[in-house]
N, C-alpha and C positions, 0 to 999 in steps of 0.2 A: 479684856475690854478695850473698844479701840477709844483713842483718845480723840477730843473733836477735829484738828486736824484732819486725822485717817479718815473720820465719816463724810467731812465736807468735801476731801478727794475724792472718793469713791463715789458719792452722788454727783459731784461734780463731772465725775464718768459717764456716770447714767443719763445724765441731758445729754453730754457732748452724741452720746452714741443716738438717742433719740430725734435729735436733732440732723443724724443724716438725711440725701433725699434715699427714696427707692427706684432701683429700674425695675425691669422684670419683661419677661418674655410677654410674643402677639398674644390677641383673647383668643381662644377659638368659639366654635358658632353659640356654645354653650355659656360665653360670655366671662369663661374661668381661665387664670392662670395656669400653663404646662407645668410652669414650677417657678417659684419666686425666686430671684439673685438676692437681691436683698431688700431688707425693712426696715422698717420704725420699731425699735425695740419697746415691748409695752408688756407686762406681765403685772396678774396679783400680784398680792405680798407673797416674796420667794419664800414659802415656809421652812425651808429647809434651813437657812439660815440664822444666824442670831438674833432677836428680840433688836438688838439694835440695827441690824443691818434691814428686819422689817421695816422700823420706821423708816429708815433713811429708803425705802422701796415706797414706803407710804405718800411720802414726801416727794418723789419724784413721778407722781402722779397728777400733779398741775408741771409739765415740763415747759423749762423755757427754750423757745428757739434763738441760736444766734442766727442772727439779721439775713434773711436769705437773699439771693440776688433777685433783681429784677430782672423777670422770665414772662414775656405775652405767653397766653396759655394756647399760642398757634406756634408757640417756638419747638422744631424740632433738639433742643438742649440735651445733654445728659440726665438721665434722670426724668424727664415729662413721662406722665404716662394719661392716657386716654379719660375723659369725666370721669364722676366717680359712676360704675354703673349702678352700684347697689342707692347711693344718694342722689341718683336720677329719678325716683320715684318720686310723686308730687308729694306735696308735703302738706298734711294735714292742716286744715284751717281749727284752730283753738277752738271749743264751744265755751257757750258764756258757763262763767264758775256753776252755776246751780245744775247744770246737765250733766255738766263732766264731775262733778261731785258724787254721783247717783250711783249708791251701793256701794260707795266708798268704807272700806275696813274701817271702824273707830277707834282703831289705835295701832299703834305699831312699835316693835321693841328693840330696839338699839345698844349698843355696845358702846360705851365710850371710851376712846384711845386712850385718852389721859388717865384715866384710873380706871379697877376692878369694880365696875359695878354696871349694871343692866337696865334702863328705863325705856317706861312705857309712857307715851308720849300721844296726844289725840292728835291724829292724824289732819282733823280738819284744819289745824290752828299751828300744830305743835307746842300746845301745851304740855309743859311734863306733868303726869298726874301720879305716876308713884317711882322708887327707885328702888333694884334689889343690890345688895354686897354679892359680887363674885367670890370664889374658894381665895384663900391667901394663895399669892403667888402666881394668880390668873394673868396672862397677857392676851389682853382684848387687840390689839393689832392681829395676834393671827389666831382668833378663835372663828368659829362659825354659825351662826343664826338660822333657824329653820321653824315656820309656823307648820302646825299639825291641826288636830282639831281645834272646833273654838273654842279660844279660852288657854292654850296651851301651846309651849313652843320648846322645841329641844335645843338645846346648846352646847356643842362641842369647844370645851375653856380649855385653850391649853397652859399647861403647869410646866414650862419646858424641864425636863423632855419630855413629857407625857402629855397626851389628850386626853382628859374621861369627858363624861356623858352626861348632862342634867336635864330633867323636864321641871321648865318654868312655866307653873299656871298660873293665871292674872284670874284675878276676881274681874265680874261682870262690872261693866266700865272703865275698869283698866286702872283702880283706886286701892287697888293693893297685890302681890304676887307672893310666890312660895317657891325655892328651886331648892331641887330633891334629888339625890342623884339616881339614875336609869340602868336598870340592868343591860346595860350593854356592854360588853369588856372595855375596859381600858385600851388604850393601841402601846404598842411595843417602844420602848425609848429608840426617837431616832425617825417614828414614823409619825407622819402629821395628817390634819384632818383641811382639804381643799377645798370643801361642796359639800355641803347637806341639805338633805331635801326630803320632806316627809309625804309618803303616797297619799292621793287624793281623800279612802278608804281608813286614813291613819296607824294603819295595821303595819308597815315598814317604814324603814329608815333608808335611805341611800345617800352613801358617804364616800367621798371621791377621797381618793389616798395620794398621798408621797410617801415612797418605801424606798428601801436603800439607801437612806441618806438623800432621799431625794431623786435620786437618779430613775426610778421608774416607777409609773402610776398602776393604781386598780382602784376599782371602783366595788365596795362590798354592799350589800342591801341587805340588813336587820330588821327580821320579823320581830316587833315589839314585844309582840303577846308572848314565844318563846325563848326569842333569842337568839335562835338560828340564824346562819350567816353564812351568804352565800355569795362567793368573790368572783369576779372578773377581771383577770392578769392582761397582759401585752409585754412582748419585748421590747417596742418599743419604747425609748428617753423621753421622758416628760411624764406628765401629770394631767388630769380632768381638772380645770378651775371653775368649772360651775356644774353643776346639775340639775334635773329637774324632770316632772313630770307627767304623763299623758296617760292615765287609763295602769298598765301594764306597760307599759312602754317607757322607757327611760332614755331621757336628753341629755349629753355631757360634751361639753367644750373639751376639747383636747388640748394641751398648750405644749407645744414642742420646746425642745432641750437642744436643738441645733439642727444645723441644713440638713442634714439627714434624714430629719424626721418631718419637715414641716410638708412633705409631700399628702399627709394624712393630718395633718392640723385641721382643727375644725370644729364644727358641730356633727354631732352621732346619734345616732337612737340606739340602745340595744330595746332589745325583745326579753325581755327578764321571767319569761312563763317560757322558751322555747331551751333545750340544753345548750350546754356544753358552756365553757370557761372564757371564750375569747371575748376579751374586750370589743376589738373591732369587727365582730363578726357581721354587724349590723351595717346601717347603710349612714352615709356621710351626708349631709343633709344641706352643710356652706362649707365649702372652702372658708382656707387663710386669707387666699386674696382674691379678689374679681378688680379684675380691671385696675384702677387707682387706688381701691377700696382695699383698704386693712381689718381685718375680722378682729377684735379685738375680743370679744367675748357674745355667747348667744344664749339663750335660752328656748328650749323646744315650749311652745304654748300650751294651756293647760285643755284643750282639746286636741292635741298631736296635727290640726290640719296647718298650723303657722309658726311662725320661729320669730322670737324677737332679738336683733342684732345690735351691737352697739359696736360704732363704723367709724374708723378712721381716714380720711382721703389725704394721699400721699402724693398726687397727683399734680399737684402745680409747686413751683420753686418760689412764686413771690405772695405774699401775706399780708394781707392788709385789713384794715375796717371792711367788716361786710361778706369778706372771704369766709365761702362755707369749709370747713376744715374736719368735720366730721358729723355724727347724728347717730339717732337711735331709728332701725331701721323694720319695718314689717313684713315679713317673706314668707312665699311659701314652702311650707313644708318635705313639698311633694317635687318641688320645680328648682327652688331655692331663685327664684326669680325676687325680686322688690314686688310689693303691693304698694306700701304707701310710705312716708317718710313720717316717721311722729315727734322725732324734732330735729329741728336744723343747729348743729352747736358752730360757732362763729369764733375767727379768730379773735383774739381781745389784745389788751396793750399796758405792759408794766412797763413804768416808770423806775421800779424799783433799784436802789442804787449798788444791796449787795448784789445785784444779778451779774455787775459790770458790763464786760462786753456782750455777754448772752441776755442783755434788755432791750427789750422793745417787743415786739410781737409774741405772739405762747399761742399755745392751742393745748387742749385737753381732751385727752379720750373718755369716756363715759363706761362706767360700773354699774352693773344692775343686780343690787343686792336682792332684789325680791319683785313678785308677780304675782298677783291675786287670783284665787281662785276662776274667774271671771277673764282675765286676763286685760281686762280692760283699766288697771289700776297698776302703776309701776312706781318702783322707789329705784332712782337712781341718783348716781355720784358722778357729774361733771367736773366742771371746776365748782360747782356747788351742790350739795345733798338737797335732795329734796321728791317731791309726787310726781308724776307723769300723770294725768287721767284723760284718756281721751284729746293725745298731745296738747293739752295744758301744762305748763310746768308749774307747780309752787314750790318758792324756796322752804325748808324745815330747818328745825335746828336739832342738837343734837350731833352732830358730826361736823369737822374742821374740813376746809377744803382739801379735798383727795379723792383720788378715784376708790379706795377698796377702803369698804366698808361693813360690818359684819350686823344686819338690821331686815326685820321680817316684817310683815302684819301677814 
């Protein structure tokens, strides 16, 4: 067990490093990086790691910057790279609450970091309206949340080292639930559960993997009704940290494991009705980077023509009130162009005195734990949890400020 000391150096790593700027090679006409030199280090919770070294991953999820130089954003400097092109898209005007409300989920189900247990929460308010106990020995940092049909959601708890499988049904209005465990196998000690995502249809599962101790992903999809399980490997280092789905067609964020690999970082589709085993057989849908633009995490939409991105811009060296610093982005599918921006996130300003010299300025990337069938309704994790609908934001509760959070409707 490390002692606090060791955790607050080790996070105290993890800003320092997030806190570099980025260069990176010209755009070409496609408006993509040839290949990134470097970046903002930003990942889920490393699952591969200890229960405590999650948190402290959790935790470094609001990161603070130390005080960056004053840089005009016409200074040829080290490190400048071009607007953001993906956060070049206009940015959606808010509709009044009653429009953006419209077919909004009535509930939604949450994991809470501080203890084993599961609530269902009504969406419009965040009222909590019931609460279930997770298995002894669940750690809600790195478990995963995935709604299936109404009324039902499956839950990947992990029990370090194991992951098993439960489907949690909410009675109708979200006033009491039941979790049961699913015949799905257990994963093998060592191996953890990244992504889950339940087909439109309800009939599969798809479950992003870390195997090897982490060192290399697959992504399997579990037919519910049998149980059958059907994997998709890569040589390549790293892991899927989201997934998600279109029809037959399956969306998964790639998250690289080092320069080697960030060449193929990304968002992907595969084709899950066409053969054969390779991960990457399909086609790459965004880059890691465009231009200033840090791909932090995406989700394919739940009609396959759009992709919802959640953007970091690495792109200027000085930070201030008002400076855009990232956002949640709307692209297409087919182009991986921007269509529209659905929110703008803005630098903000701690005070805070244990930050010492790393206070003053911060910026947060954005997590996007879930996407409604409709796609028009998002739960995401800025520097605060909460709804997206129709770029509307509403704060919720239920989750502490962090970006990875494990919560469906």
């Amino acid at each position: 067990m490390l002692s606090e000391h060791d955790l607050r150096t080790r996070l105290a790593g993890a800003l320092h490093e997030q806190a570099d700027p980025v260069t990176g090679d010209p755009v070409d006409t496609a408006g993509i990086f040839a290949r990134a030199v470097r970046r903002r280090r930003h990942r889920r919770t490393a699952v591969r790691v200890t229960s405590v070294l999650a948190a402290a991953a959790l935790l470094a999820g609001a990161w603070a910057l130390r005080p960056w130089p004053a840089r005009s954003p016409g200074s040829s400097a080290h490190g400048y790279q071009p607007p953001g092109l993906l956060l070049a898209a206009a940015v959606v005007r808010p509709q009044p609450a009653r429009a953006a409300d419209a077919g909004l989920p009535p509930y939604y189900v949450i994991a809470d970091h501080n203890r084993a247990v599961a609530e269902i929460r009504r969406s419009v308010t965040g009222k909590l309206l019931s609460r279930v106990r997770l298995p002894s020995g669940t750690d809600p940092k790195v478990s995963q949340i995935a709604a299936g049909r109404p009324g039902t959601f499956v839950l990947a708890l992990a029990s370090l080292p194991r992951t098993r499988f439960y489907l949690l049904r909410v009675s109708p209005g979200g006033h009491g639930a039941r979790l049961t465990p699913l015949a799905v196998p257990s994963l093998p000690a060592g191996d953890f559960v990244t992504a889950l995502a339940v087909s439109p249809d309800g009939r599969a599962l798809a479950v992003g993997l870390q195997l090897d101790g982490g060192r290399h992903g697959a992504v399997q999809v579990v037919q519910l009704g049998t149980g059958a399980v059907r994997t998709w490997t890569t040589a390549r280092i790293g892991w899927p940290s989201a997934v998600s789905w279109a029809g037959h067609e399956l969306g998964f964020f790639w998250q690289d494991d080092g320069p080697a690999t960030r060449s193929v970082s990304g968002l992907w589709t595969l084709e899950t009705a066409a053969p054969g085993s390779n991960l990457m057989s399909g086609r790459r849908i965004l880059p890691l980077s465009v231009g200033g633009d840090t791909v932090q995490t995406a989700l394919l939409g739940p009609g396959g023509r759009t992709a919802i991105a959640s953007v970091t811009y690495d792109g200027t060296g000085h930070v201030r009130a008002g400076t855009v610093v990232g956002g949640i982005v709307e692209v297409s599918a087919e182009t991986g162009h921007p269509l529209r921006t659905l929110l703008a996130e803005h630098a903000a300003y701690s005070a805070d005195p244990g930050l010492g010299h790393n206070g003053g300025w911060y910026a947060t990337s954005c997590d996007l734990p879930a996407v409604d069938g409709t796609g028009a309704h998002l739960l995401v994790s800025c520097d605060r949890f909460g709804r997206l609908d129709r770029a509307r934001f509403t704060p919720l509760p239920g989750s502490s400020p962090q970006t990875a959070v494990a919560a469906a409707w």
